[in-house]
GULUM-408184 format. One record per atom (N, C-alpha, C): y, x, z; residue in three letters. Coordinates in steps of 0.001 Angstrom, whole numbers, padded with zeros to 6 digits, always signed. Last residue first. Layout:
// GULUM-408184
YXZALA
...
***
This chain:
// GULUM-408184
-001024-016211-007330UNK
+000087-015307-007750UNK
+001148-015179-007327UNK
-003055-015758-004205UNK
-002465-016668-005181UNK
-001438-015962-005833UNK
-006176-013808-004504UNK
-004807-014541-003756UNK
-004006-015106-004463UNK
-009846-013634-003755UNK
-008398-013519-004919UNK
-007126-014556-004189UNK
-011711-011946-002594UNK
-010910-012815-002308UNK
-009925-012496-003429UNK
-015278-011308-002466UNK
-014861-011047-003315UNK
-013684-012351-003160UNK
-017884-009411-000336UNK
-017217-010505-000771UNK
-015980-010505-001720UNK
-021228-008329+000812UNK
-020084-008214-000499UNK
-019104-009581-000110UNK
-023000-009344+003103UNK
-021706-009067+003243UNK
-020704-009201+002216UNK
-025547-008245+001311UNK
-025435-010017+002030UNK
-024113-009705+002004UNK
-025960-005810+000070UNK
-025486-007010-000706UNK
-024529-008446-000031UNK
-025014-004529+003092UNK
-024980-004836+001698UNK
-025808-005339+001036UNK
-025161-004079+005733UNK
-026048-005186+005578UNK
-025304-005433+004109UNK
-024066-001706+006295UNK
-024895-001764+007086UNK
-026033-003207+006397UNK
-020973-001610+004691UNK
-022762-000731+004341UNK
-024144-001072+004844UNK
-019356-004593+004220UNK
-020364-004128+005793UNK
-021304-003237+004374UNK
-017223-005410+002079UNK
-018300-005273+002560UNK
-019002-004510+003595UNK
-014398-006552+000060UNK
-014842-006144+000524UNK
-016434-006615+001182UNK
-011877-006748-002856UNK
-013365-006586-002634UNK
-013609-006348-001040UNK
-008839-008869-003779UNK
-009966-008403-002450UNK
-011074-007686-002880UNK
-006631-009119-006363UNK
-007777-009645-005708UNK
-007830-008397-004808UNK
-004087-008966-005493UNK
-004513-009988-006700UNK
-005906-010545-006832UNK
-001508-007689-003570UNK
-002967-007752-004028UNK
-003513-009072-004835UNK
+001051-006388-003560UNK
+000956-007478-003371UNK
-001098-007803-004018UNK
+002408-003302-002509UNK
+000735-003514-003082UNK
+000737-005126-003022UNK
+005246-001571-002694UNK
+004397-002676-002067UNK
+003510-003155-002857UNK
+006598+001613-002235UNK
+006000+000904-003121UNK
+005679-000356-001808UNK
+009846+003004-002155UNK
+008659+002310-001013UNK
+008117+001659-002075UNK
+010191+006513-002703UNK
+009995+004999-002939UNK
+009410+004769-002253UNK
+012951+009536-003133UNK
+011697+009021-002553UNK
+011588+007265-002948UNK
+015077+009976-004310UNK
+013966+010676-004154UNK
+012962+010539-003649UNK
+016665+007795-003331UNK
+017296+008588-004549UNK
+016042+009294-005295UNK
+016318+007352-000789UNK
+015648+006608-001677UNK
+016140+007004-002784UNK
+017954+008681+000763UNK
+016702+009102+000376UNK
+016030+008802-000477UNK
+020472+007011+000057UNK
+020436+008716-000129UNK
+019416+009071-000451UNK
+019523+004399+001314UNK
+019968+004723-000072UNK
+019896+006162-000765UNK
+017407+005116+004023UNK
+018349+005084+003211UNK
+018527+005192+001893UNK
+015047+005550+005025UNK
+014962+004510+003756UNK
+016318+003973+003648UNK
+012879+008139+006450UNK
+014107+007501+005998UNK
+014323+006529+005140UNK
+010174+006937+008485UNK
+010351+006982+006851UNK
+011957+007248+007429UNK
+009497+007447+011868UNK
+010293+006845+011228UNK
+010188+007291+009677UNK
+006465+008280+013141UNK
+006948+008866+012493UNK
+008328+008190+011549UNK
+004302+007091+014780UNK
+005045+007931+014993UNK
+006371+008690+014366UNK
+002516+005045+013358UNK
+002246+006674+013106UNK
+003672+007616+013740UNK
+003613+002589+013929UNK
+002061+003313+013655UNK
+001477+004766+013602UNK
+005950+002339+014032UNK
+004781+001639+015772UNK
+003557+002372+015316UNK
+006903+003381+011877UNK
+007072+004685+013000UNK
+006190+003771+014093UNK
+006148+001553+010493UNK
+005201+002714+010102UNK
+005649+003305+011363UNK
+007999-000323+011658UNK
+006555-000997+011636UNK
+005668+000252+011564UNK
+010120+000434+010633UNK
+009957-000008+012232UNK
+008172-000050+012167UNK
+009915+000647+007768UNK
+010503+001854+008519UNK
+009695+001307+009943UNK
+009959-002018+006703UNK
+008989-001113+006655UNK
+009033-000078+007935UNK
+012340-003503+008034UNK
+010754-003759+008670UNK
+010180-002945+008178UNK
+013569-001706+006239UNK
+013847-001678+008174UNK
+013114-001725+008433UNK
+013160-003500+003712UNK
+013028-001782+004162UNK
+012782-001147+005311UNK
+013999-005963+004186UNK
+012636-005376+004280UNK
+012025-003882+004406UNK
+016344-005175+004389UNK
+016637-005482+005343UNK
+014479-005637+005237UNK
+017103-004133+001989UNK
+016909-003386+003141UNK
+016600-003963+004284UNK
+015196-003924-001376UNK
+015704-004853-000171UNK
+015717-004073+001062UNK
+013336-002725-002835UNK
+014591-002095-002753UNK
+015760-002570-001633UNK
+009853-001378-003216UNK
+011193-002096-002637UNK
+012459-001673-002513UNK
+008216-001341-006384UNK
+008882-000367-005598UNK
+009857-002139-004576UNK
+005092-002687-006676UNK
+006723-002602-007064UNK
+007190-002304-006199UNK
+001680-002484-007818UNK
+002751-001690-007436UNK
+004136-002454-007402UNK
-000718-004950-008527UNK
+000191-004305-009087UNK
+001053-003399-008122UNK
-004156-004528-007780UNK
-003069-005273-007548UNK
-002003-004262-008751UNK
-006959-005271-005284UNK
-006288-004378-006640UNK
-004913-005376-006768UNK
-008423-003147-003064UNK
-007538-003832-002933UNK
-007357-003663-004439UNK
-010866-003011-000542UNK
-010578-002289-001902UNK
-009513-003728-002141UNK
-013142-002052+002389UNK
-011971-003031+001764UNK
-010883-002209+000513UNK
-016308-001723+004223UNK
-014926-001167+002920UNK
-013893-002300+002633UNK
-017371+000452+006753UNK
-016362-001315+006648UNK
-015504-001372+005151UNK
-018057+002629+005371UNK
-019358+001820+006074UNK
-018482+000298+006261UNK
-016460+003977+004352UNK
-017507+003652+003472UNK
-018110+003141+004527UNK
-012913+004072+005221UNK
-014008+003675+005675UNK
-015274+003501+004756UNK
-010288+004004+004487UNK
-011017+005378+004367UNK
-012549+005337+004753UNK
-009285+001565+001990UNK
-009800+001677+003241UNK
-010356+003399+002927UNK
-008130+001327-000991UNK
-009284+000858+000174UNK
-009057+001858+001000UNK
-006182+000134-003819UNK
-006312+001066-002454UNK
-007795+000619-001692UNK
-005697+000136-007443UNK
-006552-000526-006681UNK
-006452+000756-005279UNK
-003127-000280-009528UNK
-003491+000219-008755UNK
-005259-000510-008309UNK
-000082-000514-012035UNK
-001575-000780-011406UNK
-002558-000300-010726UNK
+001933+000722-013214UNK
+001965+000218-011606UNK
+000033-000608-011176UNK
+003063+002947-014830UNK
+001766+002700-015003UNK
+001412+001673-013681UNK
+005240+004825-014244UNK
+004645+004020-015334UNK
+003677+002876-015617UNK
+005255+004617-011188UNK
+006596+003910-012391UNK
+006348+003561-013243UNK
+002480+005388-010768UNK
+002643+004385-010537UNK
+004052+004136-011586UNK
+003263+008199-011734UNK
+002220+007521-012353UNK
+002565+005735-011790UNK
+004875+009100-010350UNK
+005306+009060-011856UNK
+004745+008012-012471UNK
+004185+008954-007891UNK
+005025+008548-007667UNK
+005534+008310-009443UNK
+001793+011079-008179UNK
+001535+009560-007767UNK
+002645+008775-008037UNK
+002890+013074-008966UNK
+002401+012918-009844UNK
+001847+011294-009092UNK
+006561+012707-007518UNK
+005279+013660-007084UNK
+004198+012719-008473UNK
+009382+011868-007584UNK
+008701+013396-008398UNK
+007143+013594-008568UNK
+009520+010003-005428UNK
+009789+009644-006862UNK
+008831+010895-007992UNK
+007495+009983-002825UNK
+008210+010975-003733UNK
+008013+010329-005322UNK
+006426+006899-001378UNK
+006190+008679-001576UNK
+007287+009342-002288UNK
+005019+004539+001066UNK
+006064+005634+000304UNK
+005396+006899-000199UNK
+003349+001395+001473UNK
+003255+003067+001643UNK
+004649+004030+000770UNK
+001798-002050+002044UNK
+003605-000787+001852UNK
+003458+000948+001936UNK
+000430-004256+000927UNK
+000203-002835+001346UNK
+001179-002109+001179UNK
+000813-007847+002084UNK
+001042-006362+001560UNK
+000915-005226+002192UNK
+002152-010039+004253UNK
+000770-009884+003714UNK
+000639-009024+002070UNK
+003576-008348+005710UNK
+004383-009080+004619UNK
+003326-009714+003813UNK
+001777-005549+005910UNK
+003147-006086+006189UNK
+003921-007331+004791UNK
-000044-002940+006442UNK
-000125-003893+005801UNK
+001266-004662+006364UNK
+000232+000586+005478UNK
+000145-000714+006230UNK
+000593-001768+006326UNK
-000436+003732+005324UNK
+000046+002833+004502UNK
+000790+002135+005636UNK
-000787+007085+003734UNK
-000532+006809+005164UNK
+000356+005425+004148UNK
-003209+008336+001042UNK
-001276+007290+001180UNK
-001399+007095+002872UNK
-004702+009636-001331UNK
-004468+009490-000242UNK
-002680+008911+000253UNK
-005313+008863-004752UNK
-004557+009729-003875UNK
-004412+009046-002526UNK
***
């Protein structure tokens, strides 16, 4: 599923709706892999999910998505009733250039 994200905290932060079938699935199920919308620069991410609950990282989410997209998150307590900030701490990396695949592939794992 498509996510408006960005990176922060060396992490992938994106929100959504507690309700919505992404938002179920991750609670249960927090394993993930994200990439990039790009098939010619790819970058694939895998990792676990955990919601944030800290506010004062919350803020930095909020500040950081509205420098990007215009758009402040709420990430009050109220909202957050119904909505989550997930964070993508990544476990491993894939990425690669289309243009000169195989050579490019690379493959980063991060520390636990």
């Amino acid at each position: 599923m498509r996510v408006w994200g960005l990176w922060l905290e060396d992490a992938l932060w994106f929100a959504t709706d507690r309700a919505s079938r992404k938002g179920r699935n991750l609670a249960s199920r927090p394993r993930m892999s994200a990439h990039l919308e790009s098939g010619d620069e790819v970058v694939t991410l895998e990792g676990s999910a955990t919601e944030s609950r800290e506010g004062v990282a919350l803020e930095a989410f909020a500040a950081a998505y509205e420098a990007k997209y215009a758009f402040r998150p709420d990430v009050s307590p109220q909202a957050l009733k119904s909505s989550v900030v997930y964070v993508l701490r990544p476990v491993v990396a894939l990425a690669w250039r289309e243009s000169d695949y195989p050579q490019s592939a690379t493959r980063f794992a991060f520390p636990a």
